[in-house]
N, C-alpha and C positions, 0 to 999 in steps of 0.2 A: 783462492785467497781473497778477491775483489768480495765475492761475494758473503764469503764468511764476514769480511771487514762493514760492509754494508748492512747486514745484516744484524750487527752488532749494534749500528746505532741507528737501526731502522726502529730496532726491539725498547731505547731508550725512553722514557719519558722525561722529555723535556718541556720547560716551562716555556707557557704559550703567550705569556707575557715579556718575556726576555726582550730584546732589541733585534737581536736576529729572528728570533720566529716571527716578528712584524714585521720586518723588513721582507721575506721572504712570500708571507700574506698580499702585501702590498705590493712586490714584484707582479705577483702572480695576477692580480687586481686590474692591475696597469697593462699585462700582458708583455712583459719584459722578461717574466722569469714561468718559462716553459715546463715540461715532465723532464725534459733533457738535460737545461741546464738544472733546477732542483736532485735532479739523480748524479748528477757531478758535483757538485757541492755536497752533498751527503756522501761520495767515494772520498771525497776530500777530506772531512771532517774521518769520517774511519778511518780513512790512512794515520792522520794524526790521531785520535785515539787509541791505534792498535799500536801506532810507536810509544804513546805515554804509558798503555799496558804491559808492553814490555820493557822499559824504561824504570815503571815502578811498582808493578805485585810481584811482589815474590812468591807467590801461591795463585796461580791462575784457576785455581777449586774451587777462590773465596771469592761469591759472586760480588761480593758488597766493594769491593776494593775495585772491581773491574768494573763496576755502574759508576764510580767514584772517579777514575779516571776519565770515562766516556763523558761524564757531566763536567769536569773540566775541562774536556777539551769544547764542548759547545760554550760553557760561560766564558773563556777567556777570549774567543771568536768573537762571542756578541756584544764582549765591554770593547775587543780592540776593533771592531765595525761601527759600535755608536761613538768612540771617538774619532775615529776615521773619516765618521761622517758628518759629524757634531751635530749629532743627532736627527737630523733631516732624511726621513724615509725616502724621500725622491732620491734622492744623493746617495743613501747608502744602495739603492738597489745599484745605481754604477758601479759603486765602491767594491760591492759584491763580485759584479760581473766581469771586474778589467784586474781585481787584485788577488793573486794564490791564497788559500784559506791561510796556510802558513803562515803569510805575510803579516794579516790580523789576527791571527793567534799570538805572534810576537808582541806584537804593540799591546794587548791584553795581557799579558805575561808580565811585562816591563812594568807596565800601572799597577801591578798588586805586588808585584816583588817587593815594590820600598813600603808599601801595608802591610805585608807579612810578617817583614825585618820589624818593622816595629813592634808588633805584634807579639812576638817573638822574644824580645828584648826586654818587655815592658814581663812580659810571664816566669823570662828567670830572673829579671834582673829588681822588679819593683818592688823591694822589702827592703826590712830594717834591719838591719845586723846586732847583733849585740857588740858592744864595745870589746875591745882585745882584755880587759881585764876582768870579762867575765865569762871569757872563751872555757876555760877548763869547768864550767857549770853545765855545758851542754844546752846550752839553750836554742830553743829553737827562733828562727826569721820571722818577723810580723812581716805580711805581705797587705800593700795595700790596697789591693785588689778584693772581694768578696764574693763567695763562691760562684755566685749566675757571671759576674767578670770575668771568670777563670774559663770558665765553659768557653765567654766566648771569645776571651783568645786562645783556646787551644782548638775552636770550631775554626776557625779562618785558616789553620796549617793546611788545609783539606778545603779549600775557598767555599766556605761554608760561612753563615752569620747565621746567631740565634737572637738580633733584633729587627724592630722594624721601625724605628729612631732612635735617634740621642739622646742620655739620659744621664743626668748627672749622677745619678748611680742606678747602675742596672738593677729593676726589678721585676720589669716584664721583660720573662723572657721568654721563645718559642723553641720548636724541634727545629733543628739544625737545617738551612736550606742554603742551596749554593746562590749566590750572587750572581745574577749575569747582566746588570745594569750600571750606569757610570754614580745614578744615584743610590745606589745602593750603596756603591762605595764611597760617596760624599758623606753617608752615613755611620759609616765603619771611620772614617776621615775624623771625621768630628768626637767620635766614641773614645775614640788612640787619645787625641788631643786632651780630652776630660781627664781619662786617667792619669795620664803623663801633668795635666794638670794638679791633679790632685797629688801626685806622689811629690811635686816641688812644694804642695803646701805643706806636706807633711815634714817635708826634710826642715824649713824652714822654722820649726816648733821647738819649744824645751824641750826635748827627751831624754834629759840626764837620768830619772826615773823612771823610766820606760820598761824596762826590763825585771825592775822589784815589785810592778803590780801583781796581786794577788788576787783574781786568776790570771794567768799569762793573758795576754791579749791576744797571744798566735792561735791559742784555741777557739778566739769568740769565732761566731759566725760571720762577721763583718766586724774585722780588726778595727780598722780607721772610724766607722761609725761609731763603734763602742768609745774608741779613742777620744773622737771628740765630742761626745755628749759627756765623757767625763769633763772635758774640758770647761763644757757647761755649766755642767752644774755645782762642780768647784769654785768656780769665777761670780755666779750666781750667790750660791749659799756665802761660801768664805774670801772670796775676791781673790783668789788666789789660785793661778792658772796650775795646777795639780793635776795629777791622772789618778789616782784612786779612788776609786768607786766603789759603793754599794746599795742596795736595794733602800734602805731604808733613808740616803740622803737623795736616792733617785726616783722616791716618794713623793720627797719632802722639794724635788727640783718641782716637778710634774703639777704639784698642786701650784705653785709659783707662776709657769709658764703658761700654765693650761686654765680655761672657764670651762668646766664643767656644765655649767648653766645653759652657759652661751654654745660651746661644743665650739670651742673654736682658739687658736693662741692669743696669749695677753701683746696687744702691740709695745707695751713699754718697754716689758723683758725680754722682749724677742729683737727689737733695736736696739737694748743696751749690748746683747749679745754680738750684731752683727756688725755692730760700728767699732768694737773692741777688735773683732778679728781683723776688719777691714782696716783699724789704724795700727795694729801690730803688722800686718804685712808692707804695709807703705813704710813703716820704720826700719823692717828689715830690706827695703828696698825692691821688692817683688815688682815685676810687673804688672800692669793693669789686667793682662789678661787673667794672670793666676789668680788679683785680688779678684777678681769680676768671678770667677766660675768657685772659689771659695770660697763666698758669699753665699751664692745659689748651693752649695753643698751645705754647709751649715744649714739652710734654711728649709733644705731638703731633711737635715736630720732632726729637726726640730720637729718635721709634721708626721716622720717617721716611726719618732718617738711618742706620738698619740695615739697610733696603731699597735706599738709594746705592749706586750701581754705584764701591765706592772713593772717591766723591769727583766723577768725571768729571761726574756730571750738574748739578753747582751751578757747575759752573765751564763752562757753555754759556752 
């Protein structure tokens, strides 16, 4: 069984930038971490991987579930040894050598449980409901999330991220890779926070109307972007914070906001824009923090909106 276990995650590819595969380098370096102990650390890590495999595939056939388990158990190892160690390669080679793999697997486990919950939380819970009096229309939940968001909170159930920073709304995004560093997770930290931002700026908005737009907004591609470039260009055009849209007043916003000339946004209407939303949130009594990151979103959707194909792509 040792050796099956070993062999398990001898066979792994693991990231060679992680915090444990450097610390390990750098054992070895220092001449602190031998063939010996490197092959008891890697019986250790198998041990805990072959328990998280039997723990959680239910189909030991399906190899991708069982690479998926083995790379959690090395990433939560090497986020709970770079905290262990607070980050200092001299430190963690001790850290390594005097502590049961287990012990830092826990302390890794414990730091992304309360990111996951969130995580989690933010994927069933971040939508608009429709009000109870229009419950019997069947209507569907705007979510204020937009599709590359979705991906990556449901990429983190499986401690996976498909970014590589913070972004007030995800656009770049990559194939799915597991996390095994503390900034990685300061990064995912910060990404929860944005949304969770955004979804208080949302609650905090008119949306008596929200639900008579025609087309739904659950169907755009990015609900809340659509949302509030409506918001713009109503306020813009007719001073009058509305949500209903169409191509032909979202023409008529576009020539407004935009120098074609210049290739670049008009500064007047781009600050009559943001100091509207920035003094309706101070009225509604928001936090700084909400008003500061809905600022940066609006302003995000403004430069968005000069990459729109015309108009077509909010209106799918």
């Amino acid at each position: 069984m040792q050796t099956s276990k070993f062999s398990l995650v001898a066979g792994a590819t693991i990231d060679g930038q992680s915090f444990l595969a450097r610390t390990l380098v750098h054992g070895d370096t220092l001449g602190r971490i031998d063939t010996e102990i490197s092959e008891s650390l890697s019986e250790e890590i198998a041990a805990l991987a072959h328990k998280l495999i039997t723990m959680k595939v239910a189909d030991l056939s399906v190899d991708s579930d069982i690479r998926s388990q083995i790379q959690t158990a090395f990433s939560l190892t090497s986020i709970g040894l770079e905290y262990g160690s607070k980050g200092n390669l001299d430190k963690a080679v001790s850290v390594i050598k005097s502590n049961p793999i287990i012990k830092l697997f826990q302390i890794g486990n414990t730091l992304t449980d309360k990111l996951l919950d969130r995580a989690n939380y933010i994927l069933e819970q971040a939508v608009i409901q429709p009000p109870e009096s229009l419950v019997h229309l069947d209507l569907d939940n705007i979510r204020i999330y937009n599709h590359a968001e979705a991906e990556f909170l449901d990429a983190l159930s499986n401690y996976n991220t498909t970014i590589a920073s913070a972004q007030v709304s995800i656009k770049d995004k990559y194939q799915p890779r597991t996390f095994t560093q503390l900034s990685d997770m300061e990064i995912i930290r910060q990404q929860l926070d944005f949304l969770e931002a955004r979804w208080t700026y949302v609650k905090a908005l008119p949306l008596d109307d929200l639900f008579t737009v025609d087309p739904p907004l659950s169907i755009a591609i990015d609900p809340i972007q659509t949302l509030t470039l409506s918001l713009m260009v109503n306020l813009t055009l007719y001073y009058q914070p509305t949500l209903q849209l169409d191509m032909d007043s979202f023409g008529d916003f576009r020539d407004i906001i935009y120098d074609d000339d210049k290739e670049e946004i008009r500064h007047t209407p781009r600050q009559r824009l943001l100091e509207w939303i920035e003094q309706y949130l101070k009225q509604d009594n928001q936090p700084e923090e909400i008003i500061t990151y809905t600022i940066a979103y609006w302003d995000s959707c403004l430069r968005e909106m000069v990459n729109l194909n015309e108009g077509i792509e909010i209106f799918q």
